[in-house]
C-alpha positions as CSV (number, residue, x, y, z in Angstrom):
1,X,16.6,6.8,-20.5
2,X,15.2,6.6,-17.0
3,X,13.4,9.1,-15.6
4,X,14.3,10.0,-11.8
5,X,10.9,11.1,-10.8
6,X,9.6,8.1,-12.2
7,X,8.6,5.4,-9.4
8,X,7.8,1.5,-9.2
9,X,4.7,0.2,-8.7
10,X,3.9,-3.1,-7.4
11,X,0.7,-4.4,-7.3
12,X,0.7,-7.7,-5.3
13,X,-2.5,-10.3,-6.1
14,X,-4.5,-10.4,-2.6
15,X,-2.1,-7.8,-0.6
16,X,-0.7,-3.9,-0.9
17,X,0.3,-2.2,-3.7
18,X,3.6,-1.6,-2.7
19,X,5.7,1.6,-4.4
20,X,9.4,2.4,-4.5
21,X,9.6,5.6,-1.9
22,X,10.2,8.1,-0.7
23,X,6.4,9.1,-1.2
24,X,3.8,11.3,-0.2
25,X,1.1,10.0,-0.3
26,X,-2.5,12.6,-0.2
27,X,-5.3,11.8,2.2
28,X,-8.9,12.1,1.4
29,X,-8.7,14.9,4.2
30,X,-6.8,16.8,2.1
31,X,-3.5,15.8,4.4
32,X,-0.5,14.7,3.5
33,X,1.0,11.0,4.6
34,X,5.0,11.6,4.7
35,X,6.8,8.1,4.3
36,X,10.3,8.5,3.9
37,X,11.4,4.5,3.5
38,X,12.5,2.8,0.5
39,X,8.9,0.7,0.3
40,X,5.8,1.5,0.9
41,X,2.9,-0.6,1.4
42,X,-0.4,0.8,0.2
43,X,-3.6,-1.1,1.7
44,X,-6.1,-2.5,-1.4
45,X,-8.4,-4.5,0.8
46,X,-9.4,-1.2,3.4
47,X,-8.9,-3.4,7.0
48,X,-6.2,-2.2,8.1
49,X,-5.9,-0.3,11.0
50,X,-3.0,1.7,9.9
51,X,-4.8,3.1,6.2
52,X,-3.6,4.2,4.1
53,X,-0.6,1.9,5.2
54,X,-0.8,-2.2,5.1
55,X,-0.4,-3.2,8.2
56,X,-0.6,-7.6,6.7
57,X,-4.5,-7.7,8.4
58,X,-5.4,-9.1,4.8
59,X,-3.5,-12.3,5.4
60,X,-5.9,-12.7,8.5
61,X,-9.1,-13.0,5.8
62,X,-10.6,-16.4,6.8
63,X,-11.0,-18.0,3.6
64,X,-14.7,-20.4,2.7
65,X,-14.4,-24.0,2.3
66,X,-15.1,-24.7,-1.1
67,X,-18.0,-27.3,-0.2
């Protein structure tokens, strides 16, 4: 039986973790990050400017040659 306060998490190789929302999510501040859509994209790689929110900057990593 599913559980309504159950949410899904997504966690994408080399991008965000993306969860079903509404969330809130809780700052290291001790503040509270509101997001009211239906995804939410949770930075994992800590560049974007937007953290805790993705904001794609780690599709910008300039990847090394393999020589």
């Amino acid at each position: 039986m599913p559980n309504a306060d159950r949410r899904r998490v997504v966690v994408e190789p080399g991008g965000p973790v993306l969860v079903e929302g509404p969330v809130d999510l809780a700052l290291p501040d001790g503040g509270t990050l509101h997001c009211d859509r239906f995804m939410v994209a949770i930075c994992a790689c800590r560049r974007s400017k937007r953290f805790p929110l993705c904001d794609t900057s780690h599709r910008r990593k300039v990847r090394e040659s393999p020589e």
